[in-house]
DRENDO-1510 file (C-alpha; in Angstrom, 1 decimal, always signed):
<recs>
REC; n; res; u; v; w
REC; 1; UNK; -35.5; +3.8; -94.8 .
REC; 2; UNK; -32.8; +1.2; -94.4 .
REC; 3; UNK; -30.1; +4.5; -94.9 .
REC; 4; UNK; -32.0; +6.4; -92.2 .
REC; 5; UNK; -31.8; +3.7; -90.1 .
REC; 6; UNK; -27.8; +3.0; -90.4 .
REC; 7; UNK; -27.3; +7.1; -89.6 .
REC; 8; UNK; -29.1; +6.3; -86.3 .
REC; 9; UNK; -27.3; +3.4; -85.6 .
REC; 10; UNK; -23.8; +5.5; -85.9 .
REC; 11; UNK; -25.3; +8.3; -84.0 .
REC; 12; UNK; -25.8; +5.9; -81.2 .
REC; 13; UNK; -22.1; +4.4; -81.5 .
REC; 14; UNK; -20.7; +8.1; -81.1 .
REC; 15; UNK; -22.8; +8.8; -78.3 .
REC; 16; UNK; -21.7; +5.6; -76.4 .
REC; 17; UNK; -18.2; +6.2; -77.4 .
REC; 18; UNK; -18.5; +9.8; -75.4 .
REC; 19; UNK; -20.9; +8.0; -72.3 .
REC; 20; UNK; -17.7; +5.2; -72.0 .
REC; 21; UNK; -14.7; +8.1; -72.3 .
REC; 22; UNK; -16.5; +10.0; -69.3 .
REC; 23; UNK; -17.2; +7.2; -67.4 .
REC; 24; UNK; -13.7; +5.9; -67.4 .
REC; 25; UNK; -12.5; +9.8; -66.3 .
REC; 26; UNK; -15.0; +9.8; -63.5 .
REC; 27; UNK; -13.8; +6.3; -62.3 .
REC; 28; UNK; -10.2; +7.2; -62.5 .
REC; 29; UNK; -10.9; +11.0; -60.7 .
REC; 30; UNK; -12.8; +9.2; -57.8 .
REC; 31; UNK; -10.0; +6.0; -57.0 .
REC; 32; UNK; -7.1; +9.6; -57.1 .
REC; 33; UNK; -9.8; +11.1; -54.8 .
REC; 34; UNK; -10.1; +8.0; -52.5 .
REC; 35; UNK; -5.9; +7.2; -52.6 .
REC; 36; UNK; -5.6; +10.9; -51.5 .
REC; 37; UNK; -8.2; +10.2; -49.0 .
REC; 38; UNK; -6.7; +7.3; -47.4 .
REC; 39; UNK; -2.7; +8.7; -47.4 .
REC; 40; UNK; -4.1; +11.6; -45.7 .
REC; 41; UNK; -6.2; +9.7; -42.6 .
REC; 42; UNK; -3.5; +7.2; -42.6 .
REC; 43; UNK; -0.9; +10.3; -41.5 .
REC; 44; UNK; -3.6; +10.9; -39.3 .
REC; 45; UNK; -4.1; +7.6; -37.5 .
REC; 46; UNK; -0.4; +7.3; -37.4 .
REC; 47; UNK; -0.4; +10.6; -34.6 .
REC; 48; UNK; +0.7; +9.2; -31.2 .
REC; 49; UNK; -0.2; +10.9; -27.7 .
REC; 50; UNK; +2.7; +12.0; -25.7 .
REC; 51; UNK; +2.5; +12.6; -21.9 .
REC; 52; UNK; +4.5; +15.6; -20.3 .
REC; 53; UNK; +4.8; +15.3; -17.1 .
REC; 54; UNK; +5.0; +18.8; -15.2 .
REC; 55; UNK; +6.4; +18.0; -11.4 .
REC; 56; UNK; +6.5; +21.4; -9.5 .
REC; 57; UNK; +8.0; +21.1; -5.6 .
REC; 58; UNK; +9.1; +23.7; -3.6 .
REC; 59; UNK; +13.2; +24.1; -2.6 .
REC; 60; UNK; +12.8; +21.9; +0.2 .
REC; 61; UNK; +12.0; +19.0; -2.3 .
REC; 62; UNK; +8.0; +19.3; -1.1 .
REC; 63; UNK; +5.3; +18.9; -3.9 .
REC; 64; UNK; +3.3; +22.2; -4.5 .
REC; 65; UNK; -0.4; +21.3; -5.0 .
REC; 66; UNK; -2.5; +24.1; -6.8 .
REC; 67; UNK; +0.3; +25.7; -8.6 .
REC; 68; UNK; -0.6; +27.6; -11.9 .
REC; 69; UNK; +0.7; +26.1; -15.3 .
REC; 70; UNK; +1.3; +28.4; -18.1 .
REC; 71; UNK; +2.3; +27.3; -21.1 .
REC; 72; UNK; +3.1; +30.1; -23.8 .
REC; 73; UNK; +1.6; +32.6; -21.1 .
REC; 74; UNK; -1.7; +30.9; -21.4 .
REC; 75; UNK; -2.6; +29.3; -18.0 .
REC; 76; UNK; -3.7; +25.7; -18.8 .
REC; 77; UNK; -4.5; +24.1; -15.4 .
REC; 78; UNK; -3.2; +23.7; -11.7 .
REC; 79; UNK; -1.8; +20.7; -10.2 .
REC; 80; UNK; -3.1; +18.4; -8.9 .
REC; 81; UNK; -2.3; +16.0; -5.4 .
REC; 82; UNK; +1.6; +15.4; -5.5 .
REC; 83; UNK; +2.0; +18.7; -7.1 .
REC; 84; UNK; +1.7; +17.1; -11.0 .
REC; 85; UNK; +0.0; +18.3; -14.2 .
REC; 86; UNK; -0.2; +16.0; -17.2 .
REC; 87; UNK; +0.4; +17.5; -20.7 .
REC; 88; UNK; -0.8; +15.5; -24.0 .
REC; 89; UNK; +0.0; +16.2; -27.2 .
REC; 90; UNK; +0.7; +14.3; -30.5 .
REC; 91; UNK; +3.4; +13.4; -32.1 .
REC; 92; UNK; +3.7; +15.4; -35.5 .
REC; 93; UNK; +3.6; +18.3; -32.5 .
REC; 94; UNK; +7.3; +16.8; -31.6 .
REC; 95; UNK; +10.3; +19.7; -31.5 .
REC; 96; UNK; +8.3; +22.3; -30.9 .
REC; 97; UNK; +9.8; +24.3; -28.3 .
REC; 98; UNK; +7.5; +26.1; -25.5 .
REC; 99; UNK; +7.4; +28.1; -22.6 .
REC; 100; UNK; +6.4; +26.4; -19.3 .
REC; 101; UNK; +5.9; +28.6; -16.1 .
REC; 102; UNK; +4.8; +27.7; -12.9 .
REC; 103; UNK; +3.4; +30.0; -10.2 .
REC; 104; UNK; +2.0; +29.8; -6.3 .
REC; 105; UNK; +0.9; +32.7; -4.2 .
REC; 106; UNK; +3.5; +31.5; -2.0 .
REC; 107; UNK; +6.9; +31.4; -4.1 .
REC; 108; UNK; +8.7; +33.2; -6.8 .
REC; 109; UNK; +7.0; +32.2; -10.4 .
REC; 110; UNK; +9.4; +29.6; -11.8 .
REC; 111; UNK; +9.9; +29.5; -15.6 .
REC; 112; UNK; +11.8; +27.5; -17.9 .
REC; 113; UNK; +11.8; +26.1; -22.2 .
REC; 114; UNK; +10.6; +22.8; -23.0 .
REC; 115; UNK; +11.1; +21.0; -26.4 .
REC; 116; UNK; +8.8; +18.5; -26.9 .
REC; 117; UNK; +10.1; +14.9; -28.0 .
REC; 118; UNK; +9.3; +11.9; -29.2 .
REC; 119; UNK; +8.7; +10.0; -25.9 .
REC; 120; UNK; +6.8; +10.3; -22.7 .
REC; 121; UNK; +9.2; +13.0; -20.8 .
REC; 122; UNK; +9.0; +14.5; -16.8 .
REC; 123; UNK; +9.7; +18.3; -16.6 .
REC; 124; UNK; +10.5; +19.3; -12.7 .
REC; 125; UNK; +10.1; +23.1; -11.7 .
REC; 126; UNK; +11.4; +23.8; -8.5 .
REC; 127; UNK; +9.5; +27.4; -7.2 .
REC; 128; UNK; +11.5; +29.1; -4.7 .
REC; 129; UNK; +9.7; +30.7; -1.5 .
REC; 130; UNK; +8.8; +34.6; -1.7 .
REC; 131; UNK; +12.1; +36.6; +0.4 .
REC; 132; UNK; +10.9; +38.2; +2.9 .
REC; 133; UNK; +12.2; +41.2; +5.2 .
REC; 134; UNK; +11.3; +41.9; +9.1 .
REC; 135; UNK; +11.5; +45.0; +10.0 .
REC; 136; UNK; +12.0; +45.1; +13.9 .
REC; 137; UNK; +10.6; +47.7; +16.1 .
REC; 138; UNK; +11.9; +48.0; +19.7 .
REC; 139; UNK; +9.9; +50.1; +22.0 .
REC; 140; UNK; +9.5; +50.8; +25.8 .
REC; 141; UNK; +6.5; +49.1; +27.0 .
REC; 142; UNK; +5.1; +51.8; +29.4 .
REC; 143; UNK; +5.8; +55.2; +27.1 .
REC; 144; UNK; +6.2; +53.1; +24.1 .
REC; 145; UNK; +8.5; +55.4; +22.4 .
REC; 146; UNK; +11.2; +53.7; +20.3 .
REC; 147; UNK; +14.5; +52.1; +21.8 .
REC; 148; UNK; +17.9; +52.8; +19.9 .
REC; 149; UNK; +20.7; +50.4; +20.3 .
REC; 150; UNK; +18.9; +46.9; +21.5 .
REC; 151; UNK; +20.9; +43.8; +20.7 .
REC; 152; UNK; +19.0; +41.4; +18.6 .
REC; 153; UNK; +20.0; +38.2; +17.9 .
REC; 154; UNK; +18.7; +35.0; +16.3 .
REC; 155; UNK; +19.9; +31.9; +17.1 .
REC; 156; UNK; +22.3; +32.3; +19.4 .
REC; 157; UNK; +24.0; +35.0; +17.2 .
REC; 158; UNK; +24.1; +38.2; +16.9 .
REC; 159; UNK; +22.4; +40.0; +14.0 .
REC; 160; UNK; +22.9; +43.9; +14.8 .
REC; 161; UNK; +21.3; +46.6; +17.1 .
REC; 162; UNK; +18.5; +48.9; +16.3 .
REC; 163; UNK; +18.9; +52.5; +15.5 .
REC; 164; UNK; +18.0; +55.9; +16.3 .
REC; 165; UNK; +14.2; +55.2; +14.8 .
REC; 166; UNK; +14.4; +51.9; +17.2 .
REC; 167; UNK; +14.1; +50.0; +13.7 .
REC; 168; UNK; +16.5; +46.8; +12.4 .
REC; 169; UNK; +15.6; +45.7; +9.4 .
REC; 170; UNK; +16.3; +41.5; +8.5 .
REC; 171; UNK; +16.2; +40.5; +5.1 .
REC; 172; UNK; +17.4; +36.8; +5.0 .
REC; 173; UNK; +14.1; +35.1; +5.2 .
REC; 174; UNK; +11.3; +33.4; +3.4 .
REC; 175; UNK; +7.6; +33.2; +3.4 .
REC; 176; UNK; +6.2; +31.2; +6.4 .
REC; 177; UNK; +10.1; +31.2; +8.5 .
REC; 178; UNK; +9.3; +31.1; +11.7 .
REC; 179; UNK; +12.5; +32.6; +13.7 .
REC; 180; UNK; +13.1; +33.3; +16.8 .
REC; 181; UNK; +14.4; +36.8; +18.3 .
REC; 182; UNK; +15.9; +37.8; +21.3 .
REC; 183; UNK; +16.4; +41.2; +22.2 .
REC; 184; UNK; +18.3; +42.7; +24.8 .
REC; 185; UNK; +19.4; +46.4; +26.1 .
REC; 186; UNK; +20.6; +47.2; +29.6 .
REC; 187; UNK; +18.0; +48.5; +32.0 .
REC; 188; UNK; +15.9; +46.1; +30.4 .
REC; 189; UNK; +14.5; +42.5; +30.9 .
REC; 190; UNK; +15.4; +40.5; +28.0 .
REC; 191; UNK; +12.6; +39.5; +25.6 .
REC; 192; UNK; +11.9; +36.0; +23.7 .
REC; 193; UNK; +9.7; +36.7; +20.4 .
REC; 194; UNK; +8.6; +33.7; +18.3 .
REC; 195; UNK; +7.2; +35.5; +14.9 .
REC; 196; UNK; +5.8; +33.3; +12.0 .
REC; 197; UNK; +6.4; +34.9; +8.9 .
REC; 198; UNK; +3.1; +35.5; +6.6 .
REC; 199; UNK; +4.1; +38.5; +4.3 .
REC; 200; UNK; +7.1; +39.7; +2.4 .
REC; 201; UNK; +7.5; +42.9; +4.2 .
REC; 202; UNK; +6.2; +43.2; +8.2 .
REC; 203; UNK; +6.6; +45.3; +10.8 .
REC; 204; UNK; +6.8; +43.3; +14.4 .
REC; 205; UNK; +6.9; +45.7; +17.3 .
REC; 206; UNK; +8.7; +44.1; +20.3 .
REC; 207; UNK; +7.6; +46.3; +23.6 .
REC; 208; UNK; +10.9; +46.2; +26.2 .
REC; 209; UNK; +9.8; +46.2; +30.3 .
REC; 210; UNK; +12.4; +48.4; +32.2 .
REC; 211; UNK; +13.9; +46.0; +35.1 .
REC; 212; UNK; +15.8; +42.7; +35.2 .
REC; 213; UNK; +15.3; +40.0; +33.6 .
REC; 214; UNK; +12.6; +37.0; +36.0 .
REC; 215; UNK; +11.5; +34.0; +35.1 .
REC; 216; UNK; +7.8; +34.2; +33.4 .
REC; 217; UNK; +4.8; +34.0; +36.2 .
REC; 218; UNK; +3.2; +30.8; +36.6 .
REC; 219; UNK; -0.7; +31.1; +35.4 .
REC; 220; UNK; -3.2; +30.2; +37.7 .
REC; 221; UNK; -5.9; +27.9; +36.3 .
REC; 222; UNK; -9.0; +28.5; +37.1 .
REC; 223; UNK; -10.5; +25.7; +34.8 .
REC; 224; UNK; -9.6; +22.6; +34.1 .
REC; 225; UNK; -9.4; +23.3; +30.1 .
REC; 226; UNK; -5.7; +24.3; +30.8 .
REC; 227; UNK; -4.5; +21.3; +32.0 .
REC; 228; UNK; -4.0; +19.5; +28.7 .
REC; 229; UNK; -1.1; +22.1; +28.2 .
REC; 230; UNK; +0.7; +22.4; +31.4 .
REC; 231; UNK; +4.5; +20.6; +31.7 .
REC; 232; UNK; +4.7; +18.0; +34.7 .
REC; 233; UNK; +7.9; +18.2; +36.1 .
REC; 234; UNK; +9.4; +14.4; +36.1 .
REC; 235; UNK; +13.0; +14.2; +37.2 .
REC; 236; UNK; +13.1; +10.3; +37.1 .
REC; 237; UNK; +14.6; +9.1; +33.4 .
REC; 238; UNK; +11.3; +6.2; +33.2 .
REC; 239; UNK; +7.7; +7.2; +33.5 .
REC; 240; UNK; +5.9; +6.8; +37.0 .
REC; 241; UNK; +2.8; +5.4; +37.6 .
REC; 242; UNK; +0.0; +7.8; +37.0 .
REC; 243; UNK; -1.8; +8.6; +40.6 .
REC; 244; UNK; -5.1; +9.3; +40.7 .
REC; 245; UNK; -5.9; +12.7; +42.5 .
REC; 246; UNK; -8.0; +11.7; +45.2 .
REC; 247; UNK; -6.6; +8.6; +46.9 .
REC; 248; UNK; -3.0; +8.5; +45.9 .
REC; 249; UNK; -3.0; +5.0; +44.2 .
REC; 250; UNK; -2.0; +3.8; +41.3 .
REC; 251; UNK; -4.8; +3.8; +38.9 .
REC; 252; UNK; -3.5; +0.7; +37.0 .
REC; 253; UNK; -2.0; -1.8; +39.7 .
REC; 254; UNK; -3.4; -0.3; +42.9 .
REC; 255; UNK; -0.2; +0.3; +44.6 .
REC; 256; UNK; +0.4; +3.1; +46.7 .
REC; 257; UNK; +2.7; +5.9; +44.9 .
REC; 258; UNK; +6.2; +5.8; +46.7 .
REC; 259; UNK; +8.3; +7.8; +43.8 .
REC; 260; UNK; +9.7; +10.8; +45.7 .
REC; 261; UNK; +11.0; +12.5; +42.4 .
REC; 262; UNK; +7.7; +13.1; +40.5 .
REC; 263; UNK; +6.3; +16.5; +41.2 .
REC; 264; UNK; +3.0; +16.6; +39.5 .
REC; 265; UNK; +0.5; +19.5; +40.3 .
REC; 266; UNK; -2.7; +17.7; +41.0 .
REC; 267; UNK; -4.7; +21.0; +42.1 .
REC; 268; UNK; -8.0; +20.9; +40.7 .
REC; 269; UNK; -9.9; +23.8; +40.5 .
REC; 270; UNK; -13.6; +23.0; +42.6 .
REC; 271; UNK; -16.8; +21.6; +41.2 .
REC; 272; UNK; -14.6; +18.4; +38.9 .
REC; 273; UNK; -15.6; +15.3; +39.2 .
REC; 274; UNK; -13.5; +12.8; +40.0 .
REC; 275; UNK; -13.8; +11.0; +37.0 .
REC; 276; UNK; -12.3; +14.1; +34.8 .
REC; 277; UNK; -9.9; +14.0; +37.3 .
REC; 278; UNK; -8.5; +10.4; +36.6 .
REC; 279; UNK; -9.3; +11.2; +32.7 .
REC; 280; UNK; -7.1; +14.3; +33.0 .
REC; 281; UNK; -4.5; +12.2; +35.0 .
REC; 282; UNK; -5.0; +9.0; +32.2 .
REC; 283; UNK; -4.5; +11.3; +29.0 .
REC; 284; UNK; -1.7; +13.5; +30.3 .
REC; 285; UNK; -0.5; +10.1; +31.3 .
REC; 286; UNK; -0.6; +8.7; +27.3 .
REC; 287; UNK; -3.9; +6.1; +28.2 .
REC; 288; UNK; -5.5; +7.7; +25.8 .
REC; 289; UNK; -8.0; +4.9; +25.2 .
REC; 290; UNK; -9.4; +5.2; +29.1 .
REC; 291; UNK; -9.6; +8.8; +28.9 .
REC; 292; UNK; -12.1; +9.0; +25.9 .
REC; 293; UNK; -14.0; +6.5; +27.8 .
REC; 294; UNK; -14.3; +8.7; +31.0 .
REC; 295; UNK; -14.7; +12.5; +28.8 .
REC; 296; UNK; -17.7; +9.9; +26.9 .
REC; 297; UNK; -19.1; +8.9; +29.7 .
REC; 298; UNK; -19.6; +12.1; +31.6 .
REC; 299; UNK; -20.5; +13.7; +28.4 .
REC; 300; UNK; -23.3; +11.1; +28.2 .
REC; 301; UNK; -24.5; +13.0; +31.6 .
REC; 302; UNK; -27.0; +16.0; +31.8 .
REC; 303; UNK; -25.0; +17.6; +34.4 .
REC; 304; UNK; -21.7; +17.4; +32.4 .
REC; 305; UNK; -23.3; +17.7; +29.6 .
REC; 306; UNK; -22.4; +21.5; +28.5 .
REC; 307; UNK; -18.8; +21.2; +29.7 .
REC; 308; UNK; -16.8; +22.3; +26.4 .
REC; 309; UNK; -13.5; +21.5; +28.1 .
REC; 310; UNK; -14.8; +17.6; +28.2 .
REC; 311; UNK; -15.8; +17.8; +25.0 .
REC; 312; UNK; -12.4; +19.1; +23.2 .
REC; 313; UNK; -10.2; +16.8; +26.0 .
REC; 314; UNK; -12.6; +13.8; +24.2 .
REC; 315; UNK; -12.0; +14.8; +20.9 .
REC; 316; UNK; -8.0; +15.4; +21.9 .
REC; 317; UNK; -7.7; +11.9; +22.9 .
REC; 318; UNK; -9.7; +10.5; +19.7 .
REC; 319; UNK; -7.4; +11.8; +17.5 .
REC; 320; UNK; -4.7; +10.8; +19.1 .
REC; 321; UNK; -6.3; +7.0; +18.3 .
REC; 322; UNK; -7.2; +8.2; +15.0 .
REC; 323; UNK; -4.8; +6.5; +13.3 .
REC; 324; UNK; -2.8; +2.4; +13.6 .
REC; 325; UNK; +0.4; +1.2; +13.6 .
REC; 326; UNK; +0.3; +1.1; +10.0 .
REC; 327; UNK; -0.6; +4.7; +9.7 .
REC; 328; UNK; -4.0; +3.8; +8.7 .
REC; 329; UNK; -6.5; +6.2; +9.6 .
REC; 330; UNK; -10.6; +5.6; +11.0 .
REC; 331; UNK; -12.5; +7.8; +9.5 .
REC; 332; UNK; -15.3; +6.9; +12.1 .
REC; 333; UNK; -13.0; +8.0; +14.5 .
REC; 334; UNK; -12.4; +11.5; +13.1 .
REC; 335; UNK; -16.1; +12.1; +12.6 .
REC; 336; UNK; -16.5; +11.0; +16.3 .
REC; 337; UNK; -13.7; +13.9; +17.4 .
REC; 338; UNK; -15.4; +16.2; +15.2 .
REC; 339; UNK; -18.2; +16.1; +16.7 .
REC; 340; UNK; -17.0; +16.3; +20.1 .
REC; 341; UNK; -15.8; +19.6; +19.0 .
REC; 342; UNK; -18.7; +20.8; +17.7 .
REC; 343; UNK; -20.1; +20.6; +21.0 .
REC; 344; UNK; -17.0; +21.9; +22.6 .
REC; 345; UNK; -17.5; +25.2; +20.1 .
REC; 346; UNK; -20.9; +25.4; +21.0 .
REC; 347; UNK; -20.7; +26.1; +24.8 .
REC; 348; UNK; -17.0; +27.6; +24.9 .
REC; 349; UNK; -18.0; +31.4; +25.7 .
REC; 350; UNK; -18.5; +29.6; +29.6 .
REC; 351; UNK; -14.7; +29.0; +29.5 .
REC; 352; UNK; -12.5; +31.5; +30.9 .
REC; 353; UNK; -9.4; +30.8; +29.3 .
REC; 354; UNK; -9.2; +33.1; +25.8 .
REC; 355; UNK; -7.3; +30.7; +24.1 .
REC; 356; UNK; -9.8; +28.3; +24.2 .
REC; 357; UNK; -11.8; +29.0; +21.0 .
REC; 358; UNK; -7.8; +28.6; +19.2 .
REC; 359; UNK; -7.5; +24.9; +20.6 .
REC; 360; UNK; -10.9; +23.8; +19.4 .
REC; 361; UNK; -10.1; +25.5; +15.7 .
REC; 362; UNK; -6.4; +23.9; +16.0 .
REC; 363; UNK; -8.1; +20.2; +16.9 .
REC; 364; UNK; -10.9; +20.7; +13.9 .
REC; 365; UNK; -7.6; +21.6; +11.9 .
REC; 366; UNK; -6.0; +18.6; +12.6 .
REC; 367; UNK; -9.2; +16.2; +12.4 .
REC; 368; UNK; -9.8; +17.3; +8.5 .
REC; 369; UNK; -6.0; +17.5; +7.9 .
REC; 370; UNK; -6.3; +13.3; +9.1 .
REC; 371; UNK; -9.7; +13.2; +6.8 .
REC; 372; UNK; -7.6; +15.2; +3.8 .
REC; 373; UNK; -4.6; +12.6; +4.2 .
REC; 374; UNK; -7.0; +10.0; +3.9 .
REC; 375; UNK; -8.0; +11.0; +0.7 .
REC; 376; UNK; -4.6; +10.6; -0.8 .
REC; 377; UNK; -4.8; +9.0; -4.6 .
REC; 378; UNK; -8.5; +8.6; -4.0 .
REC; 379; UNK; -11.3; +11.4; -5.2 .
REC; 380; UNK; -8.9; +14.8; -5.9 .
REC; 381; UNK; -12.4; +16.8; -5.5 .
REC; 382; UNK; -12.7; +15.5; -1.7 .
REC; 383; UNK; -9.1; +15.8; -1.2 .
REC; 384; UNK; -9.2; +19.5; -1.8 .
REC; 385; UNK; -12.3; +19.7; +0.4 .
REC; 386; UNK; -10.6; +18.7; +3.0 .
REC; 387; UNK; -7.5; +20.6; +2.6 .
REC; 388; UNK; -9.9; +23.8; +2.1 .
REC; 389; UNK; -11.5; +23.1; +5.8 .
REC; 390; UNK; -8.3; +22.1; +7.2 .
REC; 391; UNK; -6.5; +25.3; +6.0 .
REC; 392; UNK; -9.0; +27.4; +7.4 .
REC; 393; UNK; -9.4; +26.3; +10.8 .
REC; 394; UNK; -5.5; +25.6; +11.4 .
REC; 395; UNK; -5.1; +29.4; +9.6 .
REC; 396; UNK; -7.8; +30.9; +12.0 .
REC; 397; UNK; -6.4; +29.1; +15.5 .
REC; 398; UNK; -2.7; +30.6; +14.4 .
REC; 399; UNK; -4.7; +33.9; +13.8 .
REC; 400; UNK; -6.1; +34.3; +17.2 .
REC; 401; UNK; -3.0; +32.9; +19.2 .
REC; 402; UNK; -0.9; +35.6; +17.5 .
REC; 403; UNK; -4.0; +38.2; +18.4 .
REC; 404; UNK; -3.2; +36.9; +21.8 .
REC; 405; UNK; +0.4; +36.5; +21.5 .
REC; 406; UNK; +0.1; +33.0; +22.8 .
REC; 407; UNK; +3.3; +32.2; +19.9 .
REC; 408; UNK; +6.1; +31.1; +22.0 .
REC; 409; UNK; +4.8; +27.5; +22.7 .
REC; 410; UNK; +4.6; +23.8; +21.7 .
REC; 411; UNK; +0.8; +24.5; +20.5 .
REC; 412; UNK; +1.9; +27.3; +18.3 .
REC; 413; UNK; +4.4; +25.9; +16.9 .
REC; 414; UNK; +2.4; +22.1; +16.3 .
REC; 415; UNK; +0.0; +24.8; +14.6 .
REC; 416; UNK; +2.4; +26.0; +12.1 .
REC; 417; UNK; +4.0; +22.4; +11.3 .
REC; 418; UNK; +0.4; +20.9; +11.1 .
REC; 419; UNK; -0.2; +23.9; +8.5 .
REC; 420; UNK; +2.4; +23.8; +6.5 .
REC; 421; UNK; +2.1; +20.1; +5.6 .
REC; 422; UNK; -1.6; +20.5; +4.7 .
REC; 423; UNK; -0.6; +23.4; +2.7 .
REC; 424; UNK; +1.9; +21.4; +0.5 .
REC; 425; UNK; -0.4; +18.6; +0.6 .
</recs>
């Protein structure tokens, strides 16, 4: 018995023995384990985020907003306001080398290699604007077959004739130039063209009148809608009172107007108040302030009520208040003008003037343009709204003053500027 039980007791001791030689493995497997463990999340804790900065602007040093960023040929994202995309990446990603392109509808695609380092780096692209060509067409207006040998120049300079086909094609411009040409042939009154440039190849027929060369008609205006954008004639170096139509005073001090050297048409067309007469005289006159008041006021009445021309001369002289001294804009103010135009778009089929539904589209333009500039380092969601509205009226009143050749003028030419700048916004 006593034997049997000393056999188990050694049994036990072996198996013990076995139990403690396993344990300790297991223990020593699982602290390896955990040391592996913990060199490998420290190398992971220890990656630092790297910003690149991507900065695209056009050649003229302008920031390109909404420009494509490819990197490797895979288009990560556009940029944003200021024309900047942001690029992380950690730092065990340091040294490698990558190709970075940028690319706008409206310029050549720019790309360039980048090697990422070990700090917080700026990458500037520069995207050049698209080349364009003009192909000139010289015809005769009345059998409108083509004219060989017409001078063109550009600035003052001459930059060749056309041939036998009537054709001279120009090839030293870019996307959205806007050049002037003059083209002359004898026989033939000289012709002015203004021509915005909107795709990389374009025909632009110029029709020639047989005769010599007169001074362009003056328009007669058989609506006061016109008025805004008629030239007064003032021959005196500092500004004259402004008169008021009817009596011949001056609206401000009361004194009777003695300035021989101010030639000022004051013909208004029948059935205008007196009151949108002063207005008219007020806003042309830079009072902008008394004006709205007036174009409010007789809006505010039933019988002037549907007079679009009120309306858009209202919402002319609000944004021209729109903005301080500081260059701080009311948005209350903008709202007001675009709603003035609203109402000026709603009754402008009475208006005889064809170039009326253009202005109300280039003022609704140039209200959300304000509203988009306002929005500058703010919400970049709303700031793209606004751009969006503002590009598509300012693109539709160019549009319809090209349909009606109204392109060698001031307006036109605010239209383009005022596009452009919302554009690169």
């Amino acid at each position: 018995m006593l034997s049997k039980i000393a056999d188990l007791g050694k049994s036990q001791s072996r198996t013990s023995g076995r139990v403690s030689f396993f344990g300790i493995l297991m223990a020593v497997v699982l602290v390896i384990a955990i040391v592996i463990l913990f060199m490998v999340g420290s190398e992971v804790f220890k990656k630092e985020k790297i910003n690149l900065t991507i900065q695209v602007k056009d050649d003229a040093g302008s920031p390109v907003t909404g420009a494509a960023i490819y990197i490797d040929n895979e288009l990560i994202a556009h940029t944003t306001v200021g024309g900047v995309y942001i690029h992380t990446y950690t730092s065990d990603q340091q040294g490698q080398r990558h190709q970075v392109k940028a690319e706008n509808a409206d310029f050549e695609p720019y790309e360039t290699s980048v090697t990422l380092g070990p700090k917080p780096a700026t990458v500037a692209l520069t995207l050049r604007r698209t080349i364009a060509s003009v192909t000139i067409l010289a015809t005769d207006s009345t059998t409108g077959l083509p004219l060989a040998g017409v001078d063109i120049q550009m600035g003052g300079a001459n930059v060749g004739s056309t041939d036998l086909a009537g054709r001279l094609v120009l090839s030293s411009f870019h996307l959205h130039d806007s050049p002037t040409f003059m083209l002359n042939k004898k026989l033939y009154q000289t012709k002015t063209q203004y021509y915005y440039i909107s795709s990389k190849d374009t025909l632009l027929t110029i029709a020639l009148s047989k005769g010599q060369s007169v001074a362009p008609p003056v328009i007669k205006v058989e609506s006061p809608t016109a008025y805004a954008f008629i030239k007064r004639e003032i021959k005196k170096t500092t500004p004259p009172p402004i008169q008021q139509h009817q009596t011949g005073q001056d609206i401000t001090s009361g004194k009777p107007e003695d300035d021989a050297d101010l030639v000022v048409d004051t013909t208004m067309p029948p059935e205008v108040s007196s009151e949108a007469d002063s207005a008219y005289l007020y806003m042309t006159g830079g009072n902008y302030r008394r004006a709205l008041e007036i174009y409010s006021s007789l809006t505010a009445q039933r019988r002037w009520l549907a007079r679009p021309d009120y309306w858009l001369y209202g919402a002319d002289c609000a944004l021209h208040l729109a903005s301080d001294a500081n260059g701080s804009y009311s948005e209350t103010v903008i709202d007001s003008a675009l709603k003035s135009l609203d109402e000026a778009e709603r009754n402008q089929n009475i208006v005889e003037q064809d170039y009326f539904p253009a202005l109300v589209h280039l003022k609704k333009g140039e209200a959300w343009a304000y509203k988009c500039k306002m929005q500058s380092g703010g919400s970049a969601a709303r700031h793209e709204e606004y751009r969006q509205k503002a590009l598509f009226y300012l693109r539709s009143a160019i549009t319809q003053m090209n349909n009606l050749q109204y392109t060698d003028s001031d307006i036109y030419r605010f239209a383009l500027r005022m596009r452009d700048e919302v554009q690169n916004r």
